[in-house]
C-alpha positions in Angstrom: -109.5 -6.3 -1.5 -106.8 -6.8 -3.9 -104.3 -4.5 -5.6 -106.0 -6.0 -8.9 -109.4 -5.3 -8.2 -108.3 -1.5 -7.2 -106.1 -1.4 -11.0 -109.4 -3.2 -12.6 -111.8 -0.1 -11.1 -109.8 2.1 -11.6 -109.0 1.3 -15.2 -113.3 1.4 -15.5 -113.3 4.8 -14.2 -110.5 6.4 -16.1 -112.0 5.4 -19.4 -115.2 6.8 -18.5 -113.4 10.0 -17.5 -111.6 10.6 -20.7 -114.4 9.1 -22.7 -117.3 11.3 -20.5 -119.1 8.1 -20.1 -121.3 7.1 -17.6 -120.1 3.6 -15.7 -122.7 1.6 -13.3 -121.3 2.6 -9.6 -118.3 1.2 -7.9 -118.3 -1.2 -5.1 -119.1 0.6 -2.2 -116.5 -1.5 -0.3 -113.7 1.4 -2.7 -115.7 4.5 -2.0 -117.3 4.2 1.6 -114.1 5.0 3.5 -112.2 7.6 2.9 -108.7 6.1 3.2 -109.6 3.4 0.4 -111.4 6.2 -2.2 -107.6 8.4 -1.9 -105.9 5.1 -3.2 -108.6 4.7 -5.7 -108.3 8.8 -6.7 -104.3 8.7 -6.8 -103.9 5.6 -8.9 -106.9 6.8 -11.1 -105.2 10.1 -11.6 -101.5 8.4 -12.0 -103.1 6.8 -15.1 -104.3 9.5 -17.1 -101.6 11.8 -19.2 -103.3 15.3 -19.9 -102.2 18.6 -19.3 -102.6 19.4 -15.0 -104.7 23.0 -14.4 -104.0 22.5 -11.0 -105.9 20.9 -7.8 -109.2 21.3 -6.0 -110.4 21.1 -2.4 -113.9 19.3 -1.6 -115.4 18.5 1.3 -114.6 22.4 2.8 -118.0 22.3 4.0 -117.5 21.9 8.2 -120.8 21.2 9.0 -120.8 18.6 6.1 -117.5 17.0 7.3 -119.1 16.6 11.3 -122.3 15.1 9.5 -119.8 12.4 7.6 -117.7 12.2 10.4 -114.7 13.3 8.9 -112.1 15.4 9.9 -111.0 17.2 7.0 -111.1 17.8 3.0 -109.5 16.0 0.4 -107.7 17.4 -2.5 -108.2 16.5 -6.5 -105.9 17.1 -9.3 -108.0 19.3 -12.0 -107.4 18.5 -15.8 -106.5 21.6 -18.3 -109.8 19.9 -20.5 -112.0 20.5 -18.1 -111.6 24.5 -17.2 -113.3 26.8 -19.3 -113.7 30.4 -20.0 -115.7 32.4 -18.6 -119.1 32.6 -20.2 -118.4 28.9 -22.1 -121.5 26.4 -22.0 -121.7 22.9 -19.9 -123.8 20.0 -21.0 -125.1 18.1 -17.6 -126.4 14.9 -17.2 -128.9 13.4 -14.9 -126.0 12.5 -12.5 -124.8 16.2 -12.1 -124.8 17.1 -8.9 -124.7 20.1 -9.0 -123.2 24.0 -9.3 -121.0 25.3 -7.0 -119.4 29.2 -6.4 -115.7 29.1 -5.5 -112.6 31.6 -4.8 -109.6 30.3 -7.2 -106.2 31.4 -7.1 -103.7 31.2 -9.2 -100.2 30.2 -7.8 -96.2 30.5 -8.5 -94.6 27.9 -9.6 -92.0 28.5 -7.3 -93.9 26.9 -4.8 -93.0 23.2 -5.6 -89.6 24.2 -4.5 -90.1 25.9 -1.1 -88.4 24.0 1.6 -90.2 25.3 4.7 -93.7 24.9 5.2 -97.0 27.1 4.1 -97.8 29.8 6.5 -100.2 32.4 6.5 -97.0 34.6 6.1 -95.4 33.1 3.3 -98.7 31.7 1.4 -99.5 35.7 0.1 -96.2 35.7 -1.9 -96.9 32.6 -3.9 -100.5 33.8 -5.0 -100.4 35.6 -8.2 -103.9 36.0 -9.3 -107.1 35.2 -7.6 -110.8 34.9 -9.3 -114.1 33.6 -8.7 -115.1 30.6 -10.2 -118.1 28.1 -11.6 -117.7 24.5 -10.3 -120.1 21.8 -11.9 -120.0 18.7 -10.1 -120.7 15.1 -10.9 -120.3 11.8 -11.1 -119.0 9.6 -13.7 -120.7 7.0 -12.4 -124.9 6.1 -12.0 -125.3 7.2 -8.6 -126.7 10.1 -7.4 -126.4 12.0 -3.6 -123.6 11.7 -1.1 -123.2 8.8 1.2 -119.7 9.6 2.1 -116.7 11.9 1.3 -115.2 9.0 -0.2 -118.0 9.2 -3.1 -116.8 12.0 -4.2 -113.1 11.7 -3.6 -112.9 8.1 -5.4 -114.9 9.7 -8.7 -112.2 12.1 -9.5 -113.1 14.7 -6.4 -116.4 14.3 -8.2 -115.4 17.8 -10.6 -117.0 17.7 -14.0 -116.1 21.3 -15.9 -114.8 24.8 -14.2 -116.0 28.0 -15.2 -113.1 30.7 -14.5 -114.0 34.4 -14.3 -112.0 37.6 -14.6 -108.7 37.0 -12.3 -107.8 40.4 -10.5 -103.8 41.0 -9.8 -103.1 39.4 -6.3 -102.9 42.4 -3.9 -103.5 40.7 -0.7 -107.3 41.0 -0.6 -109.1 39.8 1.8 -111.3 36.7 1.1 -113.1 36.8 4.9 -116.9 37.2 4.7 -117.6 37.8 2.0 -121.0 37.3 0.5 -121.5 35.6 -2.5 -124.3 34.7 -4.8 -125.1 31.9 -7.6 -128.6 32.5 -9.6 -130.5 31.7 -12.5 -132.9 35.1 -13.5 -134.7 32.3 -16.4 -135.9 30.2 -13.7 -135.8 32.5 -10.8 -133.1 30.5 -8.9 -131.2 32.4 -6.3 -128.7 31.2 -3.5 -126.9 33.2 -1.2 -123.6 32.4 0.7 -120.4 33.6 2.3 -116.5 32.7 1.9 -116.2 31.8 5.6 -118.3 28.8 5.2 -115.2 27.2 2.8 -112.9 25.5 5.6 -112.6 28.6 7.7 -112.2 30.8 4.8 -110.8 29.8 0.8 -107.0 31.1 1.7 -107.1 28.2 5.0 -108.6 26.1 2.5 -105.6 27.0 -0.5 -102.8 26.2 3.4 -104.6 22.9 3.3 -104.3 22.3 -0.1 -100.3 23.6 -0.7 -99.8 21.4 2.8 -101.1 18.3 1.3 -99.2 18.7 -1.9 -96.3 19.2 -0.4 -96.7 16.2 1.7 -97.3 14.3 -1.6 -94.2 15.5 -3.2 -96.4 16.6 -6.4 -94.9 18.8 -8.7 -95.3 20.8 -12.1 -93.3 22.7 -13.9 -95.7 26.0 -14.6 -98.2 28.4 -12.4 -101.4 26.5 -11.4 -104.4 27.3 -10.2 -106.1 25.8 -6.8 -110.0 26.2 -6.5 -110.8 26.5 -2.5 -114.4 24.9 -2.3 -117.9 26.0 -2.8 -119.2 29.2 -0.8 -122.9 28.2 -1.0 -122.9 24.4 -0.9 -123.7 22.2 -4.0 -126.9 24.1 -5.3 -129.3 22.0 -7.4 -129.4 22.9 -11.3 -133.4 23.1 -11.2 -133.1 24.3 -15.4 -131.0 25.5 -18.2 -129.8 28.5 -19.1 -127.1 31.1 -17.5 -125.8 31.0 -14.3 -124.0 34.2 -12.6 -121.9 34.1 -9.5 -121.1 36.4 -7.7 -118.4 37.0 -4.6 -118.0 40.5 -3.4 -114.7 42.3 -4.2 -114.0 39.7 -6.7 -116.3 39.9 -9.5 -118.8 37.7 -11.4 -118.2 34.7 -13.2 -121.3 32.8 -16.0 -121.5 29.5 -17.3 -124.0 28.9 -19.9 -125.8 25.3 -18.9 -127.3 23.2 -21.7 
């Protein structure tokens, strides 16, 4: 595999991104391991120019990791485009995979300039905000399922649109088991979950993400906000309509899907 080849597939899946296109699916050679779909994700994102929201974990899921055979996450840089307010409505596609629930906090700034490394001591002072949060996720490409983590990591971290709900003041809550709750009353659909399936729990999973970022020497110039990973799996989006989350102590968060 060639530098070129990488620049020519990567150059597909940008345009699709920033055109919301759909693209016939990669060479699985660029997506099957996990090593090759990060070079793929970071030259893909070094390309495109909009405004950063922040980053995303994927992959959180432990049991999902062990049935993969991986042996942790992968982050994703999130575009400002493609996070909404709460209540706003999503158009899906036939290659949606899905809706997620997730814990998102919003962090300092100051962060990109702390020298020593994230702790679970020093981690609470750099949170300012935290919120629960609608995730729809997708492909940009005609493929549907997951094969690998590298599917989803090469395609953007495989994040379409985020839904963010009321953020509550950061005042050291705790995010440990806590249940949580994604359901459609039009169609019935209800699924039930719990923050400690997300990597431990969403702040280990915000440690892994500030660590990585850290290691990658990224950095803005504003607050950003980092969503942790889904608390009840990818759920299937079986119809249209409004879907609720909800994550005890945090709130509820809706996202109209058309």
């Amino acid at each position: 595999m060639t530098d070129k080849n990488l620049n020519k597939y990567a150059n597909r899946l940008v345009d699709a991104f920033l055109k919301n296109k759909i693209i016939s699916p990669l060479p699985i050679k660029y997506t099957k391991k996990i090593s090759i779909a990060q070079k793929l994700r970071r030259l893909c994102e070094s390309k495109i120019k909009k405004p950063v929201s922040g980053f995303k974990a994927a992959g959180t899921g432990i049991p999902v990791l062990k049935k993969l055979k991986e042996k942790e996450p992968f982050y994703a840089t999130v575009y400002k485009h493609n996070v909404l307010k709460n209540k706003k409505t999503i158009k899906i596609n036939k290659f949606t995979l899905g809706i997620e629930l997730e814990v998102c906090y919003v962090i300092k700034k100051n962060f990109f300039n702390l020298k020593q490394k994230v702790t679970n001591k020093n981690i609470k002072k750099l949170i300012t905000h935290v919120a629960p949060c609608i995730e729809i996720v997708g492909y940009r490409q005609k493929k549907k399922g997951i094969k690998s983590l590298g599917d989803l990591c090469s395609d953007f971290g495989a994040n379409v649109k985020f839904i963010i709900g009321p953020k509550k003041k950061y005042k050291n809550q705790s995010v440990k088991n806590l249940k949580t709750n994604i359901y459609n009353k039009k169609i019935n659909q209800s699924v039930f979950g719990n923050t400690n399936t997300v990597y431990i729990n969403p702040l280990n999973s915000l440690r892994f993400v500030l660590d990585k970022l850290q290691k990658d020497k990224i950095k803005l110039n504003k607050n950003f906000n980092v969503f942790t990973g889904s608390t009840v799996g990818v759920v299937p989006i079986l119809g249209r309509g409004i879907y609720r989350g909800f994550i005890k102590n945090l709130g509820t968060v809706e996202a109209k899907i058309n």
